[in-house]
C-alpha positions as CSV (number, residue, x, y, z in Angstrom):
1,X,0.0,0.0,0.0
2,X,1.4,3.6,-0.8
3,X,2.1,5.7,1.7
4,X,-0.7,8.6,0.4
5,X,-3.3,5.6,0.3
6,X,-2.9,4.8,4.0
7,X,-2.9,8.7,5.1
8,X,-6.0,8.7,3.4
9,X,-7.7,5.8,5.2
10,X,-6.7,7.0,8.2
11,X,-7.8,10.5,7.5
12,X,-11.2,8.7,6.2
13,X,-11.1,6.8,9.6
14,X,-10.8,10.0,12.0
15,X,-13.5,11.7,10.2
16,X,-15.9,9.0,10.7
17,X,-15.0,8.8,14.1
18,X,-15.4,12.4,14.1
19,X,-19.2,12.0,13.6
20,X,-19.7,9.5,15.8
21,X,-18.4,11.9,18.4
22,X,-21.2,14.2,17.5
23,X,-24.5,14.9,19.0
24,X,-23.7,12.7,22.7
25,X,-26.5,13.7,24.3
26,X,-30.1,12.5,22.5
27,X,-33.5,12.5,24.0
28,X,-34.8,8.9,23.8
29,X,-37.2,8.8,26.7
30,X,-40.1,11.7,27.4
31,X,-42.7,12.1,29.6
32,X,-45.9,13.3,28.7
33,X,-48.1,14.9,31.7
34,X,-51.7,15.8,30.4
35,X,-55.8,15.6,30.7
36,X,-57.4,12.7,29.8
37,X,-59.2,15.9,27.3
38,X,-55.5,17.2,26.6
39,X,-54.3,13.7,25.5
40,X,-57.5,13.3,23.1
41,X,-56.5,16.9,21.7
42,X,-53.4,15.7,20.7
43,X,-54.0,12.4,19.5
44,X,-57.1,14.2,17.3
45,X,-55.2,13.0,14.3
46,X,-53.9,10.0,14.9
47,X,-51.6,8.0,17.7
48,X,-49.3,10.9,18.6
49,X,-46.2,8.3,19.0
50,X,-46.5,7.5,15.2
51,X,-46.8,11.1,14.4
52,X,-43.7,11.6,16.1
53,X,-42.2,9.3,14.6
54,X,-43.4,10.2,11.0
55,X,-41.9,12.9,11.4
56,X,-38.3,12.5,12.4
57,X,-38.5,9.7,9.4
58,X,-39.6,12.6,7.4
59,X,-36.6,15.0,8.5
60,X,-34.3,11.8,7.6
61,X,-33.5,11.6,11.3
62,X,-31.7,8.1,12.7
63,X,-34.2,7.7,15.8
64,X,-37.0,8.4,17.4
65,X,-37.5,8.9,21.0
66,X,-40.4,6.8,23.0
67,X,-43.2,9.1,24.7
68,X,-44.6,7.8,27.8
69,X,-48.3,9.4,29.0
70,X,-49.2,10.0,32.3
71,X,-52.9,11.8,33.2
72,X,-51.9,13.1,37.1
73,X,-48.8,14.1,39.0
74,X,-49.4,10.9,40.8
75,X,-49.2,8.8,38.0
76,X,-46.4,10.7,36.4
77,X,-44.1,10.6,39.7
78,X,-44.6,6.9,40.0
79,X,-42.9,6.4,36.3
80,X,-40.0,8.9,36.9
81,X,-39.2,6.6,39.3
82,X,-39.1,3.6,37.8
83,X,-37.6,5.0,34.9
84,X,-35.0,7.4,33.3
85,X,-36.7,10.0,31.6
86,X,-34.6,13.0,29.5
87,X,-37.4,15.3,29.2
88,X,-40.5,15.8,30.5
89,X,-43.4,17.6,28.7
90,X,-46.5,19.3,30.6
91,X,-49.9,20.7,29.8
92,X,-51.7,23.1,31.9
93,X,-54.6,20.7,32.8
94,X,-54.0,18.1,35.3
95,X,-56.4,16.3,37.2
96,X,-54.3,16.7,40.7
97,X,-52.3,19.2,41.0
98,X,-51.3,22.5,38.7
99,X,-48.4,22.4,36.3
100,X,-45.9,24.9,38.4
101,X,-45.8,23.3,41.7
102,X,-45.7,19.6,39.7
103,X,-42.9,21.3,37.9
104,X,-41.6,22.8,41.3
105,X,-41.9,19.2,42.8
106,X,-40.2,17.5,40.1
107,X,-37.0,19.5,40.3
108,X,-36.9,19.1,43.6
109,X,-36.5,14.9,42.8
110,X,-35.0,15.8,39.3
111,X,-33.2,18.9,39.3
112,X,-31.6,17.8,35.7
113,X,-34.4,16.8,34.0
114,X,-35.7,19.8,31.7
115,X,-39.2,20.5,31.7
116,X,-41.5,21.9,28.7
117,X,-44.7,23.7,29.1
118,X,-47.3,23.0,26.7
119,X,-49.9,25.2,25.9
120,X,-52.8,25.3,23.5
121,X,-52.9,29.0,23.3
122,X,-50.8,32.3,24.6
123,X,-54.2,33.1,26.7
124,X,-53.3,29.6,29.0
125,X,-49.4,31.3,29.9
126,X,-50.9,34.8,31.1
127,X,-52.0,32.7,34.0
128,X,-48.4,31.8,35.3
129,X,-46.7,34.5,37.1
130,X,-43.4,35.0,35.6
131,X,-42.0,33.7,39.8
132,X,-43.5,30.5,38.9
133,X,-42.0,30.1,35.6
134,X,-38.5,29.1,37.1
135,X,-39.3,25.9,37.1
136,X,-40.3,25.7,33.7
137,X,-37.3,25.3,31.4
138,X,-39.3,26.6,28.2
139,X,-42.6,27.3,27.0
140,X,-44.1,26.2,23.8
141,X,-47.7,26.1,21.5
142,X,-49.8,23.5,19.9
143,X,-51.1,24.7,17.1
144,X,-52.4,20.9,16.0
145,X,-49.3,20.1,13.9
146,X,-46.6,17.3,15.5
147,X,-43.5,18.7,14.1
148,X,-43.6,21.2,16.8
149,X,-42.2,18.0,18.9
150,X,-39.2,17.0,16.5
151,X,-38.4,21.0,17.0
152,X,-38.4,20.7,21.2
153,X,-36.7,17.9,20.8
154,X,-34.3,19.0,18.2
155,X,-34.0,22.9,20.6
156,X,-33.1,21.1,23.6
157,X,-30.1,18.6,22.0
158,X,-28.6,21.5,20.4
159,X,-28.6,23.1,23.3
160,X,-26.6,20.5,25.0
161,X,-24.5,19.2,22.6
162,X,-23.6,22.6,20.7
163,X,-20.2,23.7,23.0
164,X,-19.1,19.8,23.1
165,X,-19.7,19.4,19.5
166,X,-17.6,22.6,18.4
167,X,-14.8,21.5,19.9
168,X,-15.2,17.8,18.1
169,X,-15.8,18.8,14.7
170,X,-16.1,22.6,14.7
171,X,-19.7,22.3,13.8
172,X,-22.0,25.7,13.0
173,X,-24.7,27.3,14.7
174,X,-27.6,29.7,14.0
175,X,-29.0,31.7,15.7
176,X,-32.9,32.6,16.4
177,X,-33.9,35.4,18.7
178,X,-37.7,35.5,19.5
179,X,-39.2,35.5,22.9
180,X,-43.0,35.2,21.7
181,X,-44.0,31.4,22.1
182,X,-46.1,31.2,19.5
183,X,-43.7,32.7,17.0
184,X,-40.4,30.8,18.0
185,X,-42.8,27.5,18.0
186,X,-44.0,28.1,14.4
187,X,-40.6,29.3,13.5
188,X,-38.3,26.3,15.0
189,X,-39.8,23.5,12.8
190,X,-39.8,25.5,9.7
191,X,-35.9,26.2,10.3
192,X,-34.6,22.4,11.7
193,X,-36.8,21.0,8.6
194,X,-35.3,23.1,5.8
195,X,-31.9,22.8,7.5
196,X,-31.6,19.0,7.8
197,X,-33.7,18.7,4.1
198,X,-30.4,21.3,2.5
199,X,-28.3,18.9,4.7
200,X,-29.5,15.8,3.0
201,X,-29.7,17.7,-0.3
202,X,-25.9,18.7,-0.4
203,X,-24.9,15.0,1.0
204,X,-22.4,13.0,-1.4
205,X,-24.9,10.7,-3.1
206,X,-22.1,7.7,-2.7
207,X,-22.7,7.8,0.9
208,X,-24.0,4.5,2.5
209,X,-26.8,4.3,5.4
210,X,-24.8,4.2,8.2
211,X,-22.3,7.3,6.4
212,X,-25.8,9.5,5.8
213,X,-26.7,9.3,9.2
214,X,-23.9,10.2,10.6
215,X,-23.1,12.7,8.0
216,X,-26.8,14.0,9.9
217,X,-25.0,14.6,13.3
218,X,-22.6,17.7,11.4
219,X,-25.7,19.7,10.7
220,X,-25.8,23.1,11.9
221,X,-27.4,23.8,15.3
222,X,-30.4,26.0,16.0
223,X,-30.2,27.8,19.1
224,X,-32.7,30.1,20.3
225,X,-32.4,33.2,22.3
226,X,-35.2,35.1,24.1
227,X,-33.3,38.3,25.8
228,X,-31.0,40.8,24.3
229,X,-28.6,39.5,27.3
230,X,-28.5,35.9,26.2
231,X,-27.9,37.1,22.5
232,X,-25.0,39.0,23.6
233,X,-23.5,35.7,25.6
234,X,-24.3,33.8,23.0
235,X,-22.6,35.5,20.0
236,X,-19.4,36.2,22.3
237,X,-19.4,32.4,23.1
238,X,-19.7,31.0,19.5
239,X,-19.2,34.0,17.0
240,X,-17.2,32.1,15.0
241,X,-18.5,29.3,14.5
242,X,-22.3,31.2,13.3
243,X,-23.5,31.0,10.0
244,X,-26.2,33.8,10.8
245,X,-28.7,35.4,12.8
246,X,-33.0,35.5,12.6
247,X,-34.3,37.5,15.0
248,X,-37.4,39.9,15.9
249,X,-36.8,43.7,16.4
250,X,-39.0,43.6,19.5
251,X,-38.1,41.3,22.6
252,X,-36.8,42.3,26.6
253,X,-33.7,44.1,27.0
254,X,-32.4,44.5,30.8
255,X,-36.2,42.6,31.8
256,X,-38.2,45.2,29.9
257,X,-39.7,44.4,26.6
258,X,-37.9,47.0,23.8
259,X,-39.5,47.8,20.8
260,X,-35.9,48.2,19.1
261,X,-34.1,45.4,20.9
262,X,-33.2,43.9,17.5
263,X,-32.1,47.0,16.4
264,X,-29.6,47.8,19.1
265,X,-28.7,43.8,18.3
266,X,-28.1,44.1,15.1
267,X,-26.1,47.5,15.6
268,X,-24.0,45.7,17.8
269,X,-23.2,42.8,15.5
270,X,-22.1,45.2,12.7
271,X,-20.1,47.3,15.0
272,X,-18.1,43.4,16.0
273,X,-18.6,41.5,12.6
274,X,-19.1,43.3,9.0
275,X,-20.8,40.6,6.7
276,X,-22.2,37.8,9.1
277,X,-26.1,37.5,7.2
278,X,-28.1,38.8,9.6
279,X,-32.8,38.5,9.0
280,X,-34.6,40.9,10.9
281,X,-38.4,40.4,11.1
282,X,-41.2,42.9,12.4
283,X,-45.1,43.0,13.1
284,X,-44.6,46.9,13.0
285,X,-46.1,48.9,10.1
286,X,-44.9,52.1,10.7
287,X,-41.0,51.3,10.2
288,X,-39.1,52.5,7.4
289,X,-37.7,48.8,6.2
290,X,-35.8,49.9,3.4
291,X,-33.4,52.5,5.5
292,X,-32.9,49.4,8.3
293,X,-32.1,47.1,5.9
294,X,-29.4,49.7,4.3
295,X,-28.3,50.8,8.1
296,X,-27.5,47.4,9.4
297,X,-26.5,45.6,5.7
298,X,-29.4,43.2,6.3
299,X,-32.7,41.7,5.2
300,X,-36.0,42.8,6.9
301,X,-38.8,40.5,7.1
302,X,-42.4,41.9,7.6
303,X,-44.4,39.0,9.8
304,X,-47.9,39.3,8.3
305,X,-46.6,38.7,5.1
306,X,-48.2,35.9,3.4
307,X,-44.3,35.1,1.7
308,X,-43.0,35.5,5.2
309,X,-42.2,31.4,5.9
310,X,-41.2,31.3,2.1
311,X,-38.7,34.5,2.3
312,X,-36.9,32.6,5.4
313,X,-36.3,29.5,3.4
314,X,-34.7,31.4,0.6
315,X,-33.0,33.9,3.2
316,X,-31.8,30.2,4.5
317,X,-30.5,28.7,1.4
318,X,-28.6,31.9,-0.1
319,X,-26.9,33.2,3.0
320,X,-26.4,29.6,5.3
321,X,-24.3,28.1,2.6
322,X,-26.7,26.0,1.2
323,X,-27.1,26.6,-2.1
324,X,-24.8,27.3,-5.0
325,X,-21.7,29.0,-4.2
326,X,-21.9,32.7,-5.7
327,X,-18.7,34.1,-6.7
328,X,-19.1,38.6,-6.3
329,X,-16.9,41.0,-7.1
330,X,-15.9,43.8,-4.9
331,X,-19.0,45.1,-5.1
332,X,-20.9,42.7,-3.9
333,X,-21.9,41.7,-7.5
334,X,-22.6,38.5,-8.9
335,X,-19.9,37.4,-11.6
336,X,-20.2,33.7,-11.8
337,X,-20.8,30.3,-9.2
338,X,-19.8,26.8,-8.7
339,X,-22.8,24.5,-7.3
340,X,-19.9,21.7,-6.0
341,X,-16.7,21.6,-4.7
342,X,-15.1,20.4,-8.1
343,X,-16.4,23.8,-9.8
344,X,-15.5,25.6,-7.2
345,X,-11.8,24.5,-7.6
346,X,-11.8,24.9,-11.5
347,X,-13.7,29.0,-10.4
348,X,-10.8,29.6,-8.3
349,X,-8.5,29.6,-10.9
350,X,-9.4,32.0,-13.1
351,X,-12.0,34.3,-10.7
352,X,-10.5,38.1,-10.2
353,X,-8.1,38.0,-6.9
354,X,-10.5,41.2,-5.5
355,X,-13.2,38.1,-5.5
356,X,-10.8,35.8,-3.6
357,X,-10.0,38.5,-0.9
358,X,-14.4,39.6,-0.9
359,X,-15.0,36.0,0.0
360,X,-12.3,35.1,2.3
361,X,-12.6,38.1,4.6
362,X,-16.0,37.2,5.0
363,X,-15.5,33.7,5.9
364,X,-17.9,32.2,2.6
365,X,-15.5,29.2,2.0
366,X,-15.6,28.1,5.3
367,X,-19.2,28.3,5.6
368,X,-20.0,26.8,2.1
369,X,-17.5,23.8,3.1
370,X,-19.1,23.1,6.6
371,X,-22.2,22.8,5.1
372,X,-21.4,20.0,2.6
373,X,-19.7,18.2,5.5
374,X,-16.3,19.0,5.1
375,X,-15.5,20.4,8.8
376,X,-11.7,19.6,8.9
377,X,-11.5,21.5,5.4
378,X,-13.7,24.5,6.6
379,X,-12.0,24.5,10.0
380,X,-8.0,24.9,7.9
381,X,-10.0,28.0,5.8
382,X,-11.1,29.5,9.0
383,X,-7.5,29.6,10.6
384,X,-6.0,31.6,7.5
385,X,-6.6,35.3,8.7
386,X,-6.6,37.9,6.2
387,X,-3.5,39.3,6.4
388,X,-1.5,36.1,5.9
389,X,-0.4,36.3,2.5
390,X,1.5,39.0,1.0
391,X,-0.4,38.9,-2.7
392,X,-3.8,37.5,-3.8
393,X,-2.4,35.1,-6.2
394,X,-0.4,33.4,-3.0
395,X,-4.2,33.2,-1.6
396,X,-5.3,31.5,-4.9
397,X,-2.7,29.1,-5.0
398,X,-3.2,28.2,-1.7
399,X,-7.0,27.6,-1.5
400,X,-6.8,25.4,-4.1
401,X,-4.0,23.1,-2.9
402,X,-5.9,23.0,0.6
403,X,-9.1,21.8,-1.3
404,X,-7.3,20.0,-3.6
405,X,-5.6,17.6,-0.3
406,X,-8.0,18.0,2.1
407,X,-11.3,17.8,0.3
408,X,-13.0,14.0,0.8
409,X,-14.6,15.1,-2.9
410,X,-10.8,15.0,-3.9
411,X,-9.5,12.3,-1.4
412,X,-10.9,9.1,-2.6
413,X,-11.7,8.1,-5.7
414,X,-15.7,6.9,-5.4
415,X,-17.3,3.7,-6.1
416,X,-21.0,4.6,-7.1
417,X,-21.7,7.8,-7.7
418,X,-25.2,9.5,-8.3
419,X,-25.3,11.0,-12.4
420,X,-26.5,14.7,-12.6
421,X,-25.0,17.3,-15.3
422,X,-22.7,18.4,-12.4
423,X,-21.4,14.6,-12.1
424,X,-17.5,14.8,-12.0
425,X,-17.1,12.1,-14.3
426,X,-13.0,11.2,-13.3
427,X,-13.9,10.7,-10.1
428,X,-15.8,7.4,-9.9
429,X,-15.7,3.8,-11.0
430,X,-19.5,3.4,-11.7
431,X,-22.4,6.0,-12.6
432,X,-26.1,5.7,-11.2
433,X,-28.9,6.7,-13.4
């Protein structure tokens, strides 16, 4: 065996390992605390277990978790202690007791198990005082569609795994700033399902099973933020490793609720990072989009729109990586674009070097790279800083040897490979039609 051919199994060995590594801590087991009324409102449709798990089959997803039901606190203490649960879910209605001091009595037994609040309306929360809601770990709505339980389920892994899985395989994040209930629990499903469907999209189509699953684990995380506070900690925490932002204009700043909260947020971002894509969205009719959207380089996103869930997806795909890399010029002009690593690498070489320097100090390769799987390679392009070549051809030269050695699309010659127009014909033993 040549020496090149067993550096590349061994590289091809790491990075499988590297996935493995990915996503420790899963939620397999859930309680369900509700009415006998609640539990017939939610299975209205169906057995809410095989909604569930329609729809992580649906979001390609490797597993579902198991949901156990219990209609009284009495009930539902009597299984948490017969059983491991990793999350615990909670309507408003039950027969015994109410759902804060069951909440308050459960992290008295279980001070690490997270608790969600389920409500059937924003009316139902006005109820809890905001002492009360300590105990609750989050709040979200029904609003008679199951994905919203693949999205708490999804919120609370990526919440746990997101520090641990940056330093494994320097994974992205996004992140969503809404404090509204009903708006961050319509919003969540809509962004984990076009995320993991782009995810599967951009997956090399010689990938087995086990390989697509695990390729599943690198997708970027969602995490949400409700104060301007906790968007502050958070983009200090994990700024480099964002592909972008989402958030509302209005939501508390220093506990008071701030009609320009996202505006100081945004200001704040451009005043630390130039060109990291940033969506604003507003209920408010009487702002003046087009000078915000000049002011802060960003796109505004008007709530009652009836394109507003559409606009997000393509916000999504053009700015997250996702779709087609788009070479610009200095101007922030489109010139050309490569929809695969191989075009990208044939782009590079003849591309104007102002391009090469637009793109790099704005971290696009990176991001484009981490989204087709390729963290080692997006993690070497994030390490060159700006400054570190003397000329842009050095840049060029360099870019493409990196890809050229690192990239798995380069590494291995495939055996099967799927045949579209963009099908890099050299590159594999056997085409599928």
């Amino acid at each position: 065996m040549k020496k090149t051919e067993k550096n590349n199994i061994i590289h091809n060995n790491s990075k499988e390992l590297k996935y493995h590594d990915l996503m420790l801590h899963r939620i397999n087991e859930i309680l369900l605390v509700s009415s006998p009324y609640d539990s017939f409102i939610l299975e209205e449709d169906g057995n809410l277990s095989e909604q569930i798990l329609h729809e992580f089959q649906g979001m390609n997803l490797s597993y579902a978790p198991r949901i156990w039901s219990a209609n009284t606190a009495k009930n539902a203490l009597e299984l948490l202690n017969s059983r491991n649960f990793d999350l615990v879910i909670v309507m408003l209605r039950i027969a015994d007791t109410d759902p804060v001091s069951f909440s308050k009595n459960i992290k008295s037994l279980y001070p690490e198990v997270p608790i969600v609040l389920l409500a059937f309306d924003e009316s139902e929360i006005k109820q809890l005082h905001n002492k009360h809601i300590k105990y609750i770990d989050d709040i979200f709505i029904w609003s008679g569609n199951s994905n919203i339980f693949p999205a708490i389920i999804k919120s609370y892994e990526d919440r746990k795994n997101i520090s641990r899985d940056i330093e494994i395989g320097d994974v992205r994040t996004i992140l969503l700033i809404e404090d509204t209930p009903r708006n961050y629990s319509n919003l969540l499903p809509i962004l984990y399902k076009e995320i993991i469907f782009h995810t599967k999209q951009l997956m090399d189509k010689s990938l087995n099973t086990e390989q697509r699953l695990l390729h599943m684990r690198a997708r970027p995380k969602i995490l949400l933020a409700k104060t301007y506070e906790d968007s502050v900690n958070i983009y200090k925490k994990y700024n480099k490793n964002l592909l972008g932002i989402i958030a509302d204009i209005r939501f508390p700043k220093k506990n008071k609720l701030e009609k320009s909260a996202g505006l100081d947020f945004a200001e704040y971002i451009r005043n630390n990072n130039k060109t990291i894509p940033i969506l604003l969205q507003t209920s408010e009719q009487k702002l003046n989009i087009n000078e915000i959207s000049e002011k802060f380089s960003s796109s505004i996103l008007n709530k009652n729109s009836p394109k507003f869930f559409k606009n997000i997806k393509s916000f999504i795909k053009n700015n997250f990586g996702f779709g087609d890399f788009i070479i610009r010029d200095k101007n922030d002009i489109e010139i050309d674009r490569a929809t695969n690593i191989d075009e990208l690498i044939e782009k590079l070489h003849n591309i104007p070097e102002e391009s090469i320097y637009f793109h790099a100090s704005r971290n696009h390769f990176s991001n484009w790279l981490a989204a087709r799987g390729e963290l080692a390679l997006a993690t070497e392009f994030r390490k060159i800083k700006i400054d570190d070549f003397k000329t842009q051809s050095e840049r060029r030269k360099y870019y493409i040897s990196l890809i050229e050695k690192n990239s798995s699309f380069k590494r291995t010659k495939k055996n099967i490979i799927e045949f579209t127009k963009y099908s890099n014909l050299k590159s594999a033993n056997f085409l599928r039609i």
